[in-house]
N, C-alpha and C positions, 0 to 999 in steps of 0.2 A: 504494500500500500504506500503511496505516494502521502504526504503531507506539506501540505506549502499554506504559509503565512495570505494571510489579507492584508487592507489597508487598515484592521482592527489587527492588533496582533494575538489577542485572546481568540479572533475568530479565525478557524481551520479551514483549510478548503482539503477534504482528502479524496483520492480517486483510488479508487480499487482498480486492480487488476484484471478486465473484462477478458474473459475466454470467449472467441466467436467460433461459430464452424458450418456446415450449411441448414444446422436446425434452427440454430437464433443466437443467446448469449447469455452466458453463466459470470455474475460476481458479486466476492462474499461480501453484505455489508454489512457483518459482523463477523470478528474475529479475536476472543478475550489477548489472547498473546500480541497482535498487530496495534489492538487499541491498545494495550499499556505499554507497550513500547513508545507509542507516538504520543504518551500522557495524557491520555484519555482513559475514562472511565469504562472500567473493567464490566462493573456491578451495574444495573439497569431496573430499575423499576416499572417500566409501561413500554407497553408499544402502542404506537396509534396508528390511525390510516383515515383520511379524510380522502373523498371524494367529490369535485368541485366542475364547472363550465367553465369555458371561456371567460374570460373579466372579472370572474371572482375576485377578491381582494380579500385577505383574509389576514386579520393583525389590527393593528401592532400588540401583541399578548404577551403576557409575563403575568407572574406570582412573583407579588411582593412577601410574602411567607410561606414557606416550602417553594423557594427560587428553583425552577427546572433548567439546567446544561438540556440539550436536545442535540440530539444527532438526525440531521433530518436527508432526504434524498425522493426523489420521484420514480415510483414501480411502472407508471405507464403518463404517457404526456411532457408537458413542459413547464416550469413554472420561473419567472422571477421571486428568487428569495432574498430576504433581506434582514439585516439584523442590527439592532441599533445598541449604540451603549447607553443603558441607564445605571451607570454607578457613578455619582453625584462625585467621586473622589478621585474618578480617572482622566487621565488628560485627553482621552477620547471621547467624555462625554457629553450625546446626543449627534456623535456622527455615527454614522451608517456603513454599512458594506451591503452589496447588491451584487447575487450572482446567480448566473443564469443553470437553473438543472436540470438536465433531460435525462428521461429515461434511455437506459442503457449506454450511458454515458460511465459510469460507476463513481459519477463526482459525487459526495457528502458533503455536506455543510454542518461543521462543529458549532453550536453557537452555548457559550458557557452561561452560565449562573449572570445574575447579572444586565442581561441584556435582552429586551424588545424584539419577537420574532413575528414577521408577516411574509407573506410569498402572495402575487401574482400569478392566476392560471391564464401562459399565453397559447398553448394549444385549446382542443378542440374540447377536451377534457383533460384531467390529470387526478392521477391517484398519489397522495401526499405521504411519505413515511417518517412517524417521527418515532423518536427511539431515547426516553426522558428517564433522568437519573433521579424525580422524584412522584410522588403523587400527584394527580389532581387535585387544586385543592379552591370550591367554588371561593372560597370567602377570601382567598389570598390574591385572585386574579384579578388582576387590570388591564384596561385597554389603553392604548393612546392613537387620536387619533390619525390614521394611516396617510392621511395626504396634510398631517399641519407642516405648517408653510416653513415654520423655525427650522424642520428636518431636514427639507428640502430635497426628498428624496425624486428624484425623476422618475414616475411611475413613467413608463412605455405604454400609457391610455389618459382618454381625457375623461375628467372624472364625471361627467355625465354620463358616460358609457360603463363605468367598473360598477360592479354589482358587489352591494357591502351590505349586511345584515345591521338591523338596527342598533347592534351593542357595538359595533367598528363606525357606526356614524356618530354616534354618541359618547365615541371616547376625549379620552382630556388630551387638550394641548401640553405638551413636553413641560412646558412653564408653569402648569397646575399639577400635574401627574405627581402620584409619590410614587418615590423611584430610591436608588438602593444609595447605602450611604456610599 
């Protein structure tokens, strides 16, 4: 497995090893010995899996009590992910990393404790895989709003077209948000 830095240095970008042959495409995106070597978490609490449409927007989420690390990647589709820092004491905090993942691609996206996660479905669909070092927890989670302007993240859609659930339109600006020390 491959690990390379982002423009966050807490965020990973790591790409497994894709085996192709004339049936399709085999890679691991889990491996206890690979993740701790590259200082990743070993031990895992949840897996998830969303499935989303085209213009989906999904974020900005974190738990401010019981903080989830996420190991995220897309099993079918495309999405823009993206991960912001909300730790009040970091010199990156409230910039952003934005990277593109496609299925069978075998790129992962590390995103630690700490930090704001949302993704963009830019295919036709996508199936979403996240892989979190803690529980869900309703009463710890906050949203921030996914297109405030302080972020300035460059969604690739004009926000009249991205389709967001009413708790992602209703989240806090970065400036009201409680966020980690």
């Amino acid at each position: 497995m491959k690990v390379d830095t982002t423009a966050l240095p807490d965020v990973l970008l790591l790409t497994a090893t894709v085996h192709r042959d004339s049936r399709g495409a085999f890679f691991e995106s889990f491996n206890r010995t690979a993740m701790a070597e590259a200082g990743l978490p070993a031990n895992w609490a949840q897996d998830n899996f969303s499935q989303s449409r085209n213009n989906v927007v999904r974020g900005i989420h974190y738990q401010i009590t019981q903080p989830q690390g996420k190991l995220v990647w897309v099993a079918h589709g495309a999405v823009l992910d993206v991960a912001v820092d909300l730790r009040l004491s970091s010199p990156t905090f409230g910039r952003h990393v934005a990277v593109e993942l496609e299925a069978g691609s075998g790129k992962m996206l590390w995103v630690p404790q700490g930090f704001g996660h949302a993704f963009l479905v830019l295919s036709k669909e996508a199936g979403f895989c996240y892989k979190v070092t803690d529980f869900y927890s309703s009463a710890g989670e906050r949203t921030i709003l996914w297109n405030d302007p302080d972020l300035a993240i460059p969604w690739p859609i004009a926000e009249q077209d991205a389709i967001v659930s009413e708790k992602d339109r209703s989240g806090a600006r970065l400036h009201d948000a409680e966020v980690f020390a």
